[in-house]
C-alpha positions as CSV (number, residue, x, y, z in Angstrom):
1,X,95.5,111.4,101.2
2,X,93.4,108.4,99.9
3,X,89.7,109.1,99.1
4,X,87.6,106.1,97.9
5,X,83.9,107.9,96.6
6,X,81.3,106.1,96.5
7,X,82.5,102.9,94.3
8,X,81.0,100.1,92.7
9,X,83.1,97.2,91.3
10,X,81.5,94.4,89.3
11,X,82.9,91.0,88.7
12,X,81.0,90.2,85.4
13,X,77.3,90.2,86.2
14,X,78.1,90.1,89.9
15,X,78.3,93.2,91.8
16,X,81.3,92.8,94.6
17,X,81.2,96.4,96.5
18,X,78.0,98.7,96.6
19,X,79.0,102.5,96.9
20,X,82.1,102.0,99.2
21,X,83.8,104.9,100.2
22,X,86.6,105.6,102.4
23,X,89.1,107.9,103.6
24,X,92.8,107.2,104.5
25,X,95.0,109.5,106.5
26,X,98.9,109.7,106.6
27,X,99.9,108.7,110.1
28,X,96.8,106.8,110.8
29,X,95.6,103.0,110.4
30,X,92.2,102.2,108.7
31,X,90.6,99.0,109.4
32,X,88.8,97.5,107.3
33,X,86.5,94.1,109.0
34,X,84.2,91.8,108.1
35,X,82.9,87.9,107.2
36,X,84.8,86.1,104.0
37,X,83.2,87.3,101.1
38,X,82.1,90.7,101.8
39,X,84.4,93.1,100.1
40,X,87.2,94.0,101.5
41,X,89.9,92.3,99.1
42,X,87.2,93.7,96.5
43,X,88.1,96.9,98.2
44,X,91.6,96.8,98.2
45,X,92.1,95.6,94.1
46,X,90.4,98.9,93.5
47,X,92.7,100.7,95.4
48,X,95.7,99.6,93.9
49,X,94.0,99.6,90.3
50,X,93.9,95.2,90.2
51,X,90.3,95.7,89.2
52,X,88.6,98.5,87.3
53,X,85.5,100.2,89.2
54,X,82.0,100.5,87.3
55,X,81.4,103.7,88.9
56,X,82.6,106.5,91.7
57,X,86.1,108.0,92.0
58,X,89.1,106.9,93.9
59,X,91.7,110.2,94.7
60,X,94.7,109.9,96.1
61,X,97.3,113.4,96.9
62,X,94.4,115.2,94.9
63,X,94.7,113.2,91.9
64,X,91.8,110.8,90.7
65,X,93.5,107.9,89.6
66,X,90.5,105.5,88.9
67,X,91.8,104.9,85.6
68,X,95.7,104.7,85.7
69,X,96.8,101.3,86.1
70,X,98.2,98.9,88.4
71,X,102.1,100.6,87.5
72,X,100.8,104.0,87.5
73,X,99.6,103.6,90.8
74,X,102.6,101.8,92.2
75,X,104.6,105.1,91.0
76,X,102.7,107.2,92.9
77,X,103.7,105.7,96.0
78,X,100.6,103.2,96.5
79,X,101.9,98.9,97.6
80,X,99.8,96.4,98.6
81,X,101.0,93.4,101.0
82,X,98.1,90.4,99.1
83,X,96.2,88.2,101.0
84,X,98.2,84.7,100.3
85,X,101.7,86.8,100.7
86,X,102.5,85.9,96.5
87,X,106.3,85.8,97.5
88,X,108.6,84.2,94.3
89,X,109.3,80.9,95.6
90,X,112.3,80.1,93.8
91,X,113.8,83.7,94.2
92,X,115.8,84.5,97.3
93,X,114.8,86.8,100.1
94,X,117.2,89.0,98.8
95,X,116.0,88.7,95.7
96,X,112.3,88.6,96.2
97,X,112.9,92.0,98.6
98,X,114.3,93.6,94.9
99,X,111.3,92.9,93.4
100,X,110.2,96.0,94.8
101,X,112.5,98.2,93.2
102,X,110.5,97.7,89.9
103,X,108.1,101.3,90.2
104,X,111.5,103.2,91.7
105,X,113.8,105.3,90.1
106,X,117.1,104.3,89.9
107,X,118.3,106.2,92.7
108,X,116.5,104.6,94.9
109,X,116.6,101.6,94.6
110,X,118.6,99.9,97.7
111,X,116.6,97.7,100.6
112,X,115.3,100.8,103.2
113,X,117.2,100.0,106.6
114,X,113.9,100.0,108.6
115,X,113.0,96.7,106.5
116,X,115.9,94.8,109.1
117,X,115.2,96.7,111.9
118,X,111.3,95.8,111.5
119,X,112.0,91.9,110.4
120,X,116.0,91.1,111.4
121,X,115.3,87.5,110.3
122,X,115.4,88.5,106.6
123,X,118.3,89.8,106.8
124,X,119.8,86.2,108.1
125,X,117.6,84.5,105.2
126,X,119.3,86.2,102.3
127,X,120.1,83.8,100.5
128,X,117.5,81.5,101.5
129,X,114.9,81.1,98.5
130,X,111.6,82.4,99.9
131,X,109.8,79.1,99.3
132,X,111.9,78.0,102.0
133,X,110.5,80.3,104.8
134,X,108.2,79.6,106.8
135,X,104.6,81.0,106.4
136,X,105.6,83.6,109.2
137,X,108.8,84.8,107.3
138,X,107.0,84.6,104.1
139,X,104.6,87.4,105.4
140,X,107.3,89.2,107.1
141,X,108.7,88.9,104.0
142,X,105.8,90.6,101.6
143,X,105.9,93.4,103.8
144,X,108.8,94.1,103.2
145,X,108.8,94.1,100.2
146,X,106.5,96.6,99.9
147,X,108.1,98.7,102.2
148,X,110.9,98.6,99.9
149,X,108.9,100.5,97.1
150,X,109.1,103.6,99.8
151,X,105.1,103.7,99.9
152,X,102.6,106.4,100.9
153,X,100.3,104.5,100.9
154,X,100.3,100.7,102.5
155,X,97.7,98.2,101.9
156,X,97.3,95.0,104.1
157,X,95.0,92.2,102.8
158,X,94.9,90.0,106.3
159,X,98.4,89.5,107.1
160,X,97.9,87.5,110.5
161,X,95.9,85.1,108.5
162,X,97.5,81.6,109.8
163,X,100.8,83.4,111.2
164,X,101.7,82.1,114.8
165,X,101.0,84.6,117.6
166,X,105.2,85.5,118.0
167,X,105.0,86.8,114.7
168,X,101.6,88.5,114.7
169,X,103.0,90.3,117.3
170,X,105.5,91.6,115.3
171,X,103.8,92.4,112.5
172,X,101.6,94.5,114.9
173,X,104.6,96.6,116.0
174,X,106.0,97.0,112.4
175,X,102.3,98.4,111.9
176,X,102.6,100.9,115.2
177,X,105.7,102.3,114.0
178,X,105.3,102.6,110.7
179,X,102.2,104.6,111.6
180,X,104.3,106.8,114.2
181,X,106.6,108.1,111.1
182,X,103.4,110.1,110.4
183,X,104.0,110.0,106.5
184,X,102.0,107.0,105.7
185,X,98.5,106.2,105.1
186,X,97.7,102.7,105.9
187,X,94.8,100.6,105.2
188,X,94.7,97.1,106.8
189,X,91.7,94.3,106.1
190,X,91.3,91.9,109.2
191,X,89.1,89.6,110.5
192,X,90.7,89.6,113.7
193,X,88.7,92.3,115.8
194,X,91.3,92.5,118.6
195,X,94.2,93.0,116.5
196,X,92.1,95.8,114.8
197,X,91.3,97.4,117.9
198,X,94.7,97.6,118.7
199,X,95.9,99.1,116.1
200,X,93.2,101.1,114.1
201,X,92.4,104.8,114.2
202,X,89.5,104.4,112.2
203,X,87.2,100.7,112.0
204,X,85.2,100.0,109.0
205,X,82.3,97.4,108.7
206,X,81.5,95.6,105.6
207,X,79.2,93.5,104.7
208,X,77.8,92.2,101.1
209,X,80.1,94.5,99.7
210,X,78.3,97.9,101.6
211,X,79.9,99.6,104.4
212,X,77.7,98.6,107.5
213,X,79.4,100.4,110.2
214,X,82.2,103.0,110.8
215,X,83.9,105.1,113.6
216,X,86.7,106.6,114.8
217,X,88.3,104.7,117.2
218,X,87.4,107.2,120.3
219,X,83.9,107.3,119.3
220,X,83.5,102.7,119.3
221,X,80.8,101.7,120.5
222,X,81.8,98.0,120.9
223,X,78.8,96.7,120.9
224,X,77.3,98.3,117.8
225,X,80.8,97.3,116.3
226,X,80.0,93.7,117.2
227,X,76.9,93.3,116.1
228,X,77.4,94.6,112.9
229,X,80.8,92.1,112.2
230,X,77.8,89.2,113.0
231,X,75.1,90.5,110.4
């Protein structure tokens, strides 16, 4: 589904990923790991067309779309959940969760019933403005509203980064079963190893924007996978 070929992505005079390539599967979770400052939200702002690569290909259903943009790429069925959660503070939950209708056609646009089933507390919180939520329900809340733009594609830039442990939890399942619908691709960056190995099919390595290590989850070898997290 996703192909990422051997791309380089420049900030200005500073190079920020080194021939990164990756694959993403529908039904499967790719993990992406690694210090601060490697790559991986470098990574992840290609993807979703934030920034424009300097050189390779991204493809995604067959189609090479290095060059549409940010919109385009929402259209085709690509969301990202951003490091930070970038809810609308002084929009509701119900309201923030709409947001997502933006890349949808008309017909579609309604709140997907697996949003409450995955988070129930937004749908007690609609009319709470999302400033108002905790950092927890914030998150739970930016992944919904992704999952409101019916992706193919799912993108998660370190969404247990300062959630509390009840709610880590159940962003974890939301992650299992979205994976067992079989018709998503999902990506997620962590720095949390054991929340990776839970959950990921396939672990990725990066360091100084270079992919240092990578296997499928029945071929880790811990160790290796450890030592190359500490380089």
């Amino acid at each position: 589904m996703l192909d990422v070929n051997a791309i380089n992505l420049h900030y200005g005079a500073a190079q920020a990923l080194r021939g990164v390539s990756l694959k993403a599967e529908p039904g499967k979770v790719t993990c992406v790991l690694g210090r601060n400052g490697v790559g991986k939200t470098s990574l992840l702002r290609a993807i979703v067309g934030q920034h424009s690569i300097s050189a390779g290909a991204i493809t995604f259903e067959g189609k090479d779309i290095s060059r549409l943009s940010t919109v385009e790429r929402a259209r085709h069925g690509i969301a990202i959940v951003p490091q930070g959660r970038e809810i609308f503070p002084l929009l509701t939950v119900e309201e923030n969760l709409e947001t997502g209708f933006a890349p949808l056609p008309r017909n579609d646009r309604s709140v997907p019933d697996d949003v409450f089933s995955l988070f129930p507390v937004l749908n007690t919180m609609l009319n709470r403005r999302g400033g108002d939520l905790s950092g927890g329900q914030q998150q739970q809340l930016a992944i919904g509203r992704a999952l409101v733009m019916r992706p193919r594609l799912l993108l998660l830039d370190e969404p247990t980064e300062g959630i509390q442990p009840s709610i880590i939890k159940d962003i974890g399942r939301a992650i299992s079963y979205l994976r067992s619908l079989g018709q998503m691709a999902i990506v997620l960056v962590e720095q949390y190893l054991d929340f990776a190995q839970e959950l990921g099919d396939r672990l990725v390595v990066m360091d100084r924007g270079s992919i240092v290590y990578a296997c499928d989850k029945a071929d880790m070898d811990e160790g290796a996978l450890k030592r190359a997290m500490a380089i």
